[in-house]
Each structure stands twice: as structure tokens, then as C-alpha cells.
C-alpha positions as CSV (number, residue, x, y, z in Angstrom):
1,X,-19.4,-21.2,78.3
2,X,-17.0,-20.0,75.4
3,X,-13.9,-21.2,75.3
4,X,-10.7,-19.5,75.2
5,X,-10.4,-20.0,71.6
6,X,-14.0,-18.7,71.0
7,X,-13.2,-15.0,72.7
8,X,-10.1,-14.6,71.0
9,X,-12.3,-15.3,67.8
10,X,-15.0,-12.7,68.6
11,X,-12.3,-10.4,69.6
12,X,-10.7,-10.3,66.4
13,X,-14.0,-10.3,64.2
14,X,-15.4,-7.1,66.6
15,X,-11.9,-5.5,65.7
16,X,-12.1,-6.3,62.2
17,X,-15.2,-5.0,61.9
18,X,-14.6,-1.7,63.6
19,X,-11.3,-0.9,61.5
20,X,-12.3,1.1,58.3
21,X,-12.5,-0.8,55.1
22,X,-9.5,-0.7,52.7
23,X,-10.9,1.1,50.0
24,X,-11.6,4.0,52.7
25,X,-8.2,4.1,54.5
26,X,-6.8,4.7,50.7
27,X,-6.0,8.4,51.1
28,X,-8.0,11.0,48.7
29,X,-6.5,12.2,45.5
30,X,-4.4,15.0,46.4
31,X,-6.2,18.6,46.6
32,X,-4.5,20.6,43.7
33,X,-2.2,24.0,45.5
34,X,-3.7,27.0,45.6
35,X,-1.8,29.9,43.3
36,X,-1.2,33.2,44.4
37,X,1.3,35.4,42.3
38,X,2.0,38.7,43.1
39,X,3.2,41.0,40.3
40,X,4.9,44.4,41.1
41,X,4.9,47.0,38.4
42,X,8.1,48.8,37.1
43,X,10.5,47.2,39.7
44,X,14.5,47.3,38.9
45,X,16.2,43.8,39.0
46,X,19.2,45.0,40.3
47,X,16.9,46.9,42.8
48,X,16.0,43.9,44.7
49,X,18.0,43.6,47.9
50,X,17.9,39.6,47.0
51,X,20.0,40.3,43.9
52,X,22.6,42.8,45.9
53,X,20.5,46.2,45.7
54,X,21.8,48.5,48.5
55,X,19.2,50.6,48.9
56,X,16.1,49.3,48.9
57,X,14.3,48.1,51.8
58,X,12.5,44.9,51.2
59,X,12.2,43.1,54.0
60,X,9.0,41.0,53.0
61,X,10.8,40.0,49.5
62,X,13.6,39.0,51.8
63,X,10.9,36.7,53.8
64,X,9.2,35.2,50.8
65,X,13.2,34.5,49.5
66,X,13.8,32.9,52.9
67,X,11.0,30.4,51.6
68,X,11.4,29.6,48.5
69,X,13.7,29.6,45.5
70,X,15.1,32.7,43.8
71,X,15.8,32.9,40.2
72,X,18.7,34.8,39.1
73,X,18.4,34.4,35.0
74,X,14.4,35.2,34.8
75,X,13.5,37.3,32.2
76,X,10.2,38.9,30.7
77,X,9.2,38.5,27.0
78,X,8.7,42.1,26.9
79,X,10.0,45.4,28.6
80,X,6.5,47.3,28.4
81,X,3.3,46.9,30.7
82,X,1.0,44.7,27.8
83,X,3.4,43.0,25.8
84,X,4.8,41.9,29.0
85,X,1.5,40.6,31.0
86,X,0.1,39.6,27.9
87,X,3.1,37.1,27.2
88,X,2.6,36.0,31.0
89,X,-0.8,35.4,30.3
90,X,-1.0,33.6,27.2
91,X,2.3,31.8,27.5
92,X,2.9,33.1,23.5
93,X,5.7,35.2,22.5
94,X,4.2,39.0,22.1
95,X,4.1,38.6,17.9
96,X,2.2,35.2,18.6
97,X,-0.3,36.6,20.5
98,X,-1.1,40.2,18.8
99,X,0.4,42.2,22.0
100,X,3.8,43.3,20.5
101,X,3.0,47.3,21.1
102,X,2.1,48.3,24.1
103,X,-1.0,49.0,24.6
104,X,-2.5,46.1,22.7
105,X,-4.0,43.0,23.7
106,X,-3.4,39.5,22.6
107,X,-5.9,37.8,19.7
108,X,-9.4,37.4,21.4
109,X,-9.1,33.8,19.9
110,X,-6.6,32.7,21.9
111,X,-7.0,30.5,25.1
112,X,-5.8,32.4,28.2
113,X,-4.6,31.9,31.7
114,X,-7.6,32.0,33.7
115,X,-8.8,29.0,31.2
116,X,-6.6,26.3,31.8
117,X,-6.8,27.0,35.4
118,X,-10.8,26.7,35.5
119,X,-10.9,22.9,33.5
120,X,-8.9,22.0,36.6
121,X,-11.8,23.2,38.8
122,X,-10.2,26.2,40.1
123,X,-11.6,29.7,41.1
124,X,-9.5,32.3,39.1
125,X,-9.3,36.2,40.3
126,X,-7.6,39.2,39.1
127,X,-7.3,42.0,41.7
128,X,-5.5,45.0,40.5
129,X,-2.9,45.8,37.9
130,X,-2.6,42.3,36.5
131,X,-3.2,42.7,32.8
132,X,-2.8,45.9,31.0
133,X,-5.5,47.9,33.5
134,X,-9.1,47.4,32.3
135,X,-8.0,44.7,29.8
136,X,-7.8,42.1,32.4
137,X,-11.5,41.9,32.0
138,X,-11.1,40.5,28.1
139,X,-9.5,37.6,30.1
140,X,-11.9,35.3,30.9
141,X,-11.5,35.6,35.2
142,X,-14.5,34.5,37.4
143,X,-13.5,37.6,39.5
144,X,-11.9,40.9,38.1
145,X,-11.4,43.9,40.1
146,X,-9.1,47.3,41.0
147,X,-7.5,47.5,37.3
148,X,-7.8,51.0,36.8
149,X,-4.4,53.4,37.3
150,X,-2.9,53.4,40.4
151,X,-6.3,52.3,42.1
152,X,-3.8,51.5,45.4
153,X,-6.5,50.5,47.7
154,X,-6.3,47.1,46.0
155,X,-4.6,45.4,48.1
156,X,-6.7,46.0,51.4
157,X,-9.6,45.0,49.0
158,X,-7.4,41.9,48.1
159,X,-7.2,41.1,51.5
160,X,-10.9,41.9,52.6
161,X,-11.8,39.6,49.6
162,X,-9.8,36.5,51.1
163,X,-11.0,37.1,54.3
164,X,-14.9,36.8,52.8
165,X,-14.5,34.0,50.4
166,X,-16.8,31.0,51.2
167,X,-15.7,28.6,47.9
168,X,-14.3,25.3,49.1
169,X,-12.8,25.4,45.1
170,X,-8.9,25.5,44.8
171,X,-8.1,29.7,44.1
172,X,-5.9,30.6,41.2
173,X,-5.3,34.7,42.3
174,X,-3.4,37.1,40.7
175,X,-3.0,40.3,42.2
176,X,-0.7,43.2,41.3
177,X,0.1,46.4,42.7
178,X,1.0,49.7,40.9
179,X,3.7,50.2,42.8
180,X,6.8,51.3,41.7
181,X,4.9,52.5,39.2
182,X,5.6,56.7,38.0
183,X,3.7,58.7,39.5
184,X,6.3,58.3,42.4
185,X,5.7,59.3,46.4
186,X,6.2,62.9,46.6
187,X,7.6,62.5,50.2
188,X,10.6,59.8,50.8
189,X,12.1,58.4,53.7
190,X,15.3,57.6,51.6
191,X,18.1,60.3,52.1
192,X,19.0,61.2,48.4
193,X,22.5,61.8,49.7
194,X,23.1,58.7,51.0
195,X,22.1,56.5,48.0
196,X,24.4,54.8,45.4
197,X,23.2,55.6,42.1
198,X,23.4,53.2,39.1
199,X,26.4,54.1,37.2
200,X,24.3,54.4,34.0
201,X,23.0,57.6,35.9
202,X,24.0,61.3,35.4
203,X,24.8,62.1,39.5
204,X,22.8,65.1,39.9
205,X,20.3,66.6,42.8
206,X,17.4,65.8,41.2
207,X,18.2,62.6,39.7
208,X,19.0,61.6,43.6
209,X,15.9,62.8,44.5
210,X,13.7,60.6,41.9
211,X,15.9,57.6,42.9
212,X,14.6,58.5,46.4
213,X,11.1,58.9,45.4
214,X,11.1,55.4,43.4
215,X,13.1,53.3,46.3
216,X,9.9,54.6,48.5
217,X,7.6,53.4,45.6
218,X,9.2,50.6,45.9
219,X,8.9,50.0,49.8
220,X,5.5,50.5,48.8
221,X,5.4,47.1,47.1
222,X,7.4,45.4,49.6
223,X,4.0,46.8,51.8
224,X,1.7,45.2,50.0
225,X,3.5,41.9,49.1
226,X,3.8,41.6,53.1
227,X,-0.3,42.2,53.4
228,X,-0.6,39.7,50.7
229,X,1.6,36.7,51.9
230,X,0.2,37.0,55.2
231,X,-3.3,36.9,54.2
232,X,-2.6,33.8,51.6
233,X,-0.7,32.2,54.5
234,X,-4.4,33.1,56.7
235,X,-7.3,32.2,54.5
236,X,-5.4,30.0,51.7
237,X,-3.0,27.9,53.7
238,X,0.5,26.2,53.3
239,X,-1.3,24.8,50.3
240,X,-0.1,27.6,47.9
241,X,2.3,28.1,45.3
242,X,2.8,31.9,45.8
243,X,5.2,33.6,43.1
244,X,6.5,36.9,43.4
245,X,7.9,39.0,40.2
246,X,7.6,42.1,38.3
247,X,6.8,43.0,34.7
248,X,9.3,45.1,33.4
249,X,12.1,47.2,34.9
250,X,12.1,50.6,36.4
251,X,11.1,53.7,34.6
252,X,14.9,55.1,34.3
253,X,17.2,55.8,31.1
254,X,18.3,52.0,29.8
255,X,15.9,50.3,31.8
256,X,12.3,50.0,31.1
257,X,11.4,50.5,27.0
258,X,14.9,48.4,26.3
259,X,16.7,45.2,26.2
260,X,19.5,45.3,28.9
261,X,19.0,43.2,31.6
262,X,17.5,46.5,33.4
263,X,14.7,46.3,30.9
264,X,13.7,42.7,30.5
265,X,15.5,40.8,33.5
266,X,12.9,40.4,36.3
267,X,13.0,39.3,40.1
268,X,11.2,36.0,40.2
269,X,10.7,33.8,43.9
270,X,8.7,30.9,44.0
271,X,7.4,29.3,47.7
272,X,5.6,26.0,47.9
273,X,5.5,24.9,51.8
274,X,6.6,21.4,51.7
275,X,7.5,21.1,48.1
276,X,10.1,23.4,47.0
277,X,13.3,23.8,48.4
278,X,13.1,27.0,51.2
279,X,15.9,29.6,51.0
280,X,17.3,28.0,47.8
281,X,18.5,29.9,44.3
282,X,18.6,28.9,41.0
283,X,20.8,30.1,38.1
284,X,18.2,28.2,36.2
285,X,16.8,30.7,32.6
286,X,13.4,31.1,32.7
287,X,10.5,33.3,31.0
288,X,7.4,34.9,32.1
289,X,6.3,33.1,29.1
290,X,6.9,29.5,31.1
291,X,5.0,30.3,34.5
292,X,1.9,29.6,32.6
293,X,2.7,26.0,31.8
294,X,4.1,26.0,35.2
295,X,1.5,26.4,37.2
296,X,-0.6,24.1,35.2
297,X,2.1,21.4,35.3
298,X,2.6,21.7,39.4
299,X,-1.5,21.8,39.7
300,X,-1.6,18.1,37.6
301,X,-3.0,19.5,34.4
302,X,-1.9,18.9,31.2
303,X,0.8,20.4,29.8
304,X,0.0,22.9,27.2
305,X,1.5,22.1,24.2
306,X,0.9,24.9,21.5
307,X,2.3,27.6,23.2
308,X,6.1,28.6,23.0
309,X,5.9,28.7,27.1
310,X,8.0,25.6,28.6
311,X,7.3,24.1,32.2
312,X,10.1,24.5,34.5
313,X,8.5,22.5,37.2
314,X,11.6,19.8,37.7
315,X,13.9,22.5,38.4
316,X,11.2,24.0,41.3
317,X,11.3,20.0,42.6
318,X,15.1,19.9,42.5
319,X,15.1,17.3,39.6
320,X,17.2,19.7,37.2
321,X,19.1,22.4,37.3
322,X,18.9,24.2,34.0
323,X,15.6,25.2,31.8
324,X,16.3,27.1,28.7
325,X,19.6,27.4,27.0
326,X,18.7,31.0,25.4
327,X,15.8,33.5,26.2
328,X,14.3,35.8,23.7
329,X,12.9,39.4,24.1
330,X,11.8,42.1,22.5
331,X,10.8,45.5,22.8
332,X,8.4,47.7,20.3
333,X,6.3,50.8,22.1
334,X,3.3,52.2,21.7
335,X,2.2,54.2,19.2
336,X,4.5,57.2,18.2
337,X,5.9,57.0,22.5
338,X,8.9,55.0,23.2
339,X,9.1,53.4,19.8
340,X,12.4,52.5,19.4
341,X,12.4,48.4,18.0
342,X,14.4,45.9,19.4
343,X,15.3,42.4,19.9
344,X,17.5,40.1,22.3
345,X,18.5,37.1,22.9
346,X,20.4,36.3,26.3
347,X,22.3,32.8,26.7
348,X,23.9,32.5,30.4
349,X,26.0,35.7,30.8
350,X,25.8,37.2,27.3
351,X,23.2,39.4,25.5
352,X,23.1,40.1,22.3
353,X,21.0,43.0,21.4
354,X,19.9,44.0,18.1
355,X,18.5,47.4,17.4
356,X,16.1,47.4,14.5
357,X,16.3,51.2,13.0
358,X,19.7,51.9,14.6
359,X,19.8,54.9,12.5
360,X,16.1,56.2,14.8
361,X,16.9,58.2,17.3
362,X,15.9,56.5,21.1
363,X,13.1,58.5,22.6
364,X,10.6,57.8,25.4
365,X,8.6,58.7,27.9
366,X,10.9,60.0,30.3
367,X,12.9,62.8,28.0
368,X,9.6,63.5,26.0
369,X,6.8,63.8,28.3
370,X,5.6,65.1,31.8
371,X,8.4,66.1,34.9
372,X,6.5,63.0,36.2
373,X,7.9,60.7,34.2
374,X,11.4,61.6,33.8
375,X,11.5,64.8,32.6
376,X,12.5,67.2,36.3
377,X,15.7,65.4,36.1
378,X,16.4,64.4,32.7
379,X,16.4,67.9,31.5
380,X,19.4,68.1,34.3
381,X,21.2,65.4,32.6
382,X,20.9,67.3,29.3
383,X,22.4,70.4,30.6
384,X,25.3,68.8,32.4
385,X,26.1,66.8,28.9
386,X,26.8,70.5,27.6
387,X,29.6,70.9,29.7
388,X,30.8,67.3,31.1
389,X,32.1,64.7,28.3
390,X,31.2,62.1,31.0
391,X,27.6,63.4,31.2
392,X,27.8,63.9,26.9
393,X,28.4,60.2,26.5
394,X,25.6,58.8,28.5
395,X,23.4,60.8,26.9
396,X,24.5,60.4,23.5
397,X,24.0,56.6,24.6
398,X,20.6,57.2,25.6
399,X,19.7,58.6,22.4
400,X,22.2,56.9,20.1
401,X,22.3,52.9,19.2
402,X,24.7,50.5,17.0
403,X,22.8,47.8,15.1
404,X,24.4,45.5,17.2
405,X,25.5,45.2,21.0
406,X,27.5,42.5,22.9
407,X,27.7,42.4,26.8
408,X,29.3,39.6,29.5
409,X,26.5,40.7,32.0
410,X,28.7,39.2,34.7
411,X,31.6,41.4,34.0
412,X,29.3,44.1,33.1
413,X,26.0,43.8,34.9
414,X,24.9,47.5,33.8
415,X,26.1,47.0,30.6
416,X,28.8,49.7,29.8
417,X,31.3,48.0,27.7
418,X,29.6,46.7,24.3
419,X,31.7,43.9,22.6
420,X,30.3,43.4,19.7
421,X,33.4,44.8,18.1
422,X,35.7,42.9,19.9
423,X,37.4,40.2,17.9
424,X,37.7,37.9,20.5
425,X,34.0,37.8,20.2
426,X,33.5,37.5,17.0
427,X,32.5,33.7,17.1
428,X,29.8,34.3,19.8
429,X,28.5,37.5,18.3
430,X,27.8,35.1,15.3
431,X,26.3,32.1,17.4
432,X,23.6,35.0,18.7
433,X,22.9,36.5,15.4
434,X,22.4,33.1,14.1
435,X,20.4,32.4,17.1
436,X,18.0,35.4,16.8
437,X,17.7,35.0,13.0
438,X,16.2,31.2,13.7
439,X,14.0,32.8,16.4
440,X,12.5,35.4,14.4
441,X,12.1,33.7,11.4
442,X,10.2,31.0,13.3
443,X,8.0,33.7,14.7
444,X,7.4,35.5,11.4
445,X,9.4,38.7,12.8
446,X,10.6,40.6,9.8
447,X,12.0,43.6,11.9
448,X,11.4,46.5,10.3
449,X,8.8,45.4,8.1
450,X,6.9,44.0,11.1
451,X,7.1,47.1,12.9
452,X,6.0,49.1,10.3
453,X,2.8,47.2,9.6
454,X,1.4,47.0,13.1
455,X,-1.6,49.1,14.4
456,X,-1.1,52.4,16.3
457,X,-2.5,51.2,19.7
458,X,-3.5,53.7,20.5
459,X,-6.4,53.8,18.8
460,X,-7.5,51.9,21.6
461,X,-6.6,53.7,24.6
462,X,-7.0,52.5,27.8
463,X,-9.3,54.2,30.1
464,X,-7.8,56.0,33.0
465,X,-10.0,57.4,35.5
């Protein structure tokens, strides 16, 4: 008969042996986030109801904000479509990676988002407008699709595509919408009298009424990022970084095709479930440029270390709260359009902006083209600059650049008042020259000379349907 002793024995050893082993209870290697960035398409900064635009209704924006961080200083490399994306996807400044006009694409040589994402083991996708249109498909993605103009069904197809996908890999998506992208709704539900126009504007009826037009463009994005977070949050899960931002600013005089915060400054959230701070903001400087290395950081990958791209991944975990002293832009054109060359550098609440050819005149798509793009109420402005001085002086503005320009964006966040002649400034002015002189040297940017030597792009259009 066993003995007291003996059952305790037995009942240890049964429980021993029905407890998992140790090297089984160690928990797996954690699975690597999902990524799922959004990208809107011509969409105003100062639009964004999450940096004080009053008009625009974004009420998914203000969701996604509500769960992750919002950046306040984020900035693109470049304020055109290609320069832009290219920068985002290569993590190289536009004259490092061949896309400086627009229209042309970054070095075939070089090693490219979708790349560093796949030696991690992930599935990568494009759907829609993520790099220039139909270029997207020199990019190296396991998936590509919906990148011709304004193909808008792209995001119910980006949707549909979740919904199917049967890979148990981690997804690395992009997916962009066209929207608010020219050409513009023709029907709005905004009331053009009721809207408070940008003060760079010339208040006339039709310039209200293509503000109106653009804020329901823009809705229009708000749409689709709403389709798109709930669908990650659906077939993804909480395990996604999803990142929200846009590549240039709106197609309106002094925003995109220039260097004012209107041009290159960029709405930028960033939700991680779990890991980054919900409903937080950061004053932090960033570039599109440093998402790439980003990303690969906060998916455990190596950080890339030949690109100009720097991660910013401790100030998304709340272990800093700065990233770049000074950000660098630039803007070129495309061909014979919108070729006006410039270059900026922003550091905290001052830009410095240095026009190329100041003694060019400023042209682009939106006094030179189609009614579409600028023209039904541009040619408004121009007649009421024959007869108003207040009208006269935006326009000659428009039109009309010193070599040098000089804003406190905090003071001025439309940037009216140019300092660069003020003598008060004087010793920052020269800190910012300085500054961009170092930077462009280091990139091989001789200005003029550079611009002059580059290759009409359009040689190379891109196929619209």
C-alpha cells in the first residue's frame, strides 16, 4: 500500500510531466507589425482639421489622430508628385536618386522600398497612386495595381484585396488615393460663401468656388482613408503600423511647385496599437526621406546605412523628442511646366528659401494650362490685379521672387512677411545660407548648373489612359 510520502511523490512527477517543457513555454520571437501607409495626393497642410483647418471635414483623419501621434514639423523632400514619392521610396534626397524633375524616376540601380521590406520576409503591395502612376511597377513590389490617373476605384479594390488574401507573411501595403488630386468634384457640398480662404488668395467667386471643389476632393480622401483603416483594423489586425500623409501640398498659387510650408510641409500620423503613444503630438522634424528607415527599424531590420534617410523610431517610442535639427527641400519641375528652381532649408520655425534664377519668371500649371488646373479662377485674379493694388501684389508675388526669403512660420504661417532683409536677422539668414551651402555641396547641387544639365522628362511621359 503506498505510503503517504509515495503519493505525494507520484503526484508531483504526473504534474511535472504534464507541464510543458521550458524551452516550449519560452514565448516565440515576436511576429514583425504589419505596415499599412496611406498616402493622399495634393493635400494642404494647413488643410488638415488636425493642424487647425476650418473647413475641411476629416473626421477619419481625426480618428486615426485620436490613435496615434501627429507630427507637426514633417516635411517632404520634394513639392512635386515623383521627386516626392521617389524620395519616400528610396530614402535618398531627389539629386541622389535621379528623380529631381518631375516626372523622372530614381536610378534603376538603386535598392528600393519594397526591397528591404521583402529580406524581412514580408509581402509588399502597391495599390493605387503610390509612386509616380505606372512607375510604381519599376519598384520591385510582389503586388502592383490601380496606378493609372485617377483610377478611383482603388480603394474598394484595396479593400476587396485584403478581404481575399490568404498569405500568413507579415504585409508591407502601400496604397494611395488620387484624391485631392485636380481634376476636382464638379458638384460640392461646401458652401463657397461660407469658407475662409487662405490669405495668400485673391477673394473672388470663382476662386471660392475651386476652394469648394478641392475641400470635397479632399473629403474624398478622408473617404477612403476611413475604408482603409477599417479594413486594416479587419483583415490585418492591431498588429499594424498604419501611417497616414500626403506627398505634396495642394494645387493653389504658393503651395504645390514651391518651398513654403504650403509646398513641402506635409500632414504625417503614425498609429501602432500598443506601442505608440495614442492621441499624442510631436513637434519632432522629420522627412518623408526617414519613414523608409523607419519602418525597417520598428520591423527589426537593419538600419540602412547609405541612404541620407534617418530613423525616427525613439521619438514614435517616446524615448526622444527631437529628430533632425534642419530639413532640406527642394523643388525643380518638369520639363518646360512649373520649372521654376529652388531650394530650402527649414530649422524649427524658420525657412530659408533660396530661388535659383530669381531673375525667371514663376510659372506653372495653374496660370499656364487648362481651367482645370487653375486657370477658371486664376485668370480672375489677374483681372482684379488690374484694378486692386492688394490683388497687384499677390500676383506680382506669384510671378516674382528675390534670391533670398526669410520667414518665422510661427508668426507667419502663410508666409507674408519675408525677413531676409531685416537686420535683426541677419545672423540667422547667414546660419541658413551656410547651412544650405554644406547641404548642396555635399549632394553635388550646383544650382543652376544642375538644373540646366538634367534631362527633359518628358521624354518619358507617363501613360495616362
Amino acid at each position: 500500500m503506498p505510503t503517504s510520502h509515495s503519493i505525494l511523490a507520484l503526484l508531483f512527477i504526473s504534474i511535472a510531466l504534464s507541464a510543458p517543457s521550458a524551452r516550449a513555454a519560452d514565448p516565440s520571437p515576436a511576429r514583425p507589425p504589419n505596415i499599412v501607409f496611406f498616402i493622399a495626393d495634393d493635400l494642404g497642410w494647413a488643410d488638415c482639421p488636425i493642424n487647425g483647418g476650418r473647413d475641411a471635414r476629416m473626421p477619419n483623419l481625426d480618428r486615426l489622430a485620436a490613435q496615434g501621434i501627429t507630427f507637426s514639423h514633417a516635411f517632404v523632400a520634394s513639392s512635386s508628385c515623383a521627386p516626392s514619392r521617389a524620395a519616400l521610396l528610396t530614402g535618398l534626397d531627389p539629386i541622389h536618386n535621379g528623380a529631381m524633375l518631375n516626372h523622372a524616376r530614381p536610378a534603376k540601380s538603386l535598392k528600393k522600398f519594397p526591397a528591404y521590406f521583402k529580406e524581412l520576409g514580408y509581402d509588399t503591395a502597391a495599390i493605387g497612386k503610390t509612386a509616380h502612376y505606372k512607375q510604381v511597377t519599376e519598384y520591385g513590389f510582389d503586388f502592383a495595381s490601380h496606378f493609372n490617373y485617377h483610377q478611383d476605384d482603388c480603394i474598394e479594390f484595396a479593400v476587396d484585396w485584403l478581404a481575399k488574401r490568404k498569405s500568413d507573411k507579415p504585409l508591407c501595403l502601400l496604397i494611395g488615393t488620387n484624391w485631392p488630386h485636380v481634376p476636382w468634384p464638379k458638384e460640392t457640398s461646401f458652401d463657397p460663401s461660407k469658407l475662409t480662404l487662405p490669405p495668400s488668395f485673391i477673394d473672388t467667386p470663382e476662386t471660392r468656388q475651386a476652394y469648394a471643389r478641392y475641400l470635397q476632393a479632399v473629403a474624398f480622401a478622408d473617404r477612403d482613408l476611413g475604408m482603409v483603416m477599417d479594413a486594416a483594423r479587419k483583415y490585418v489586425g492591431d498588429n499594424t503600423i498604419f501611417l497616414f500623409s500626403g506627398d505634396n501640398g495642394a494645387q493653389f498659387p504658393f503651395g504645390k511647385w514651391n518651398c513654403y510650408d504650403t509646398g513641402l510641409r506635409t500632414p504625417l500620423v503614425i498609429a501602432w496599437p500598443g506601442k505608440f503613444k495614442a492621441g499624442a503630438r510631436s513637434d519632432a522634424m522629420v522627412s518623408w526621406i526617414d519613414l523608409l528607415p523607419t519602418l525597417v527599424s520598428a520591423a527589426a531590420g537593419p538600419p540602412p546605412d547609405h541612404i541620407d534617410g534617418q530613423s525616427f523610431l525613439p521619438v514614435l517610442l517616446g524615448q526622444s523628442t527631437a529628430h533632425r535639427p534642419i530639413i532640406f527641400g527642394t523643388h525643380s519641375g518638369d520639363g518646360t511646366m512649373n520649372r521654376y528652381p529652388i531650394r530650402s532649408a527649414c530649422a524649427g520655425d524658420f525657412l530659408y528659401i533660396r530661388n535659383i534664377d530669381p531673375a525667371a519668371e514663376h510659372h506653372t500649371h495653374i496660370d499656364k494650362a487648362n481651367a482645370g488646373d487653375g486657370r477658371a479662377y486664376w485668370d480672375t485674379w489677374a483681372a482684379r490685379a488690374q484694378t486692386d493694388p492688394a490683388a497687384a501684389a499677390i500676383v506680382h508675388r506669384y510671378h516674382t521672387r528675390p534670391a533670398e526669403e526669410l520667414y518665422n512660420t510661427a508668426a507667419d504661417p502663410w508666409q507674408l512677411k519675408n525677413l531676409a532683409a531685416d537686420p535683426t536677422q541677419a545672423q540667422r539668414l547667414a546660419k541658413l545660407r551656410g547651412d544650405l551651402d554644406a547641404w548642396m555641396k555635399r549632394d553635388g547641387d550646383k544650382g543652376l548648373e544642375t538644373e540646366r544639365s538634367m534631362p527633359d522628362p518628358s521624354e518619358r511621359p507617363v501613360t495616362k489612359p
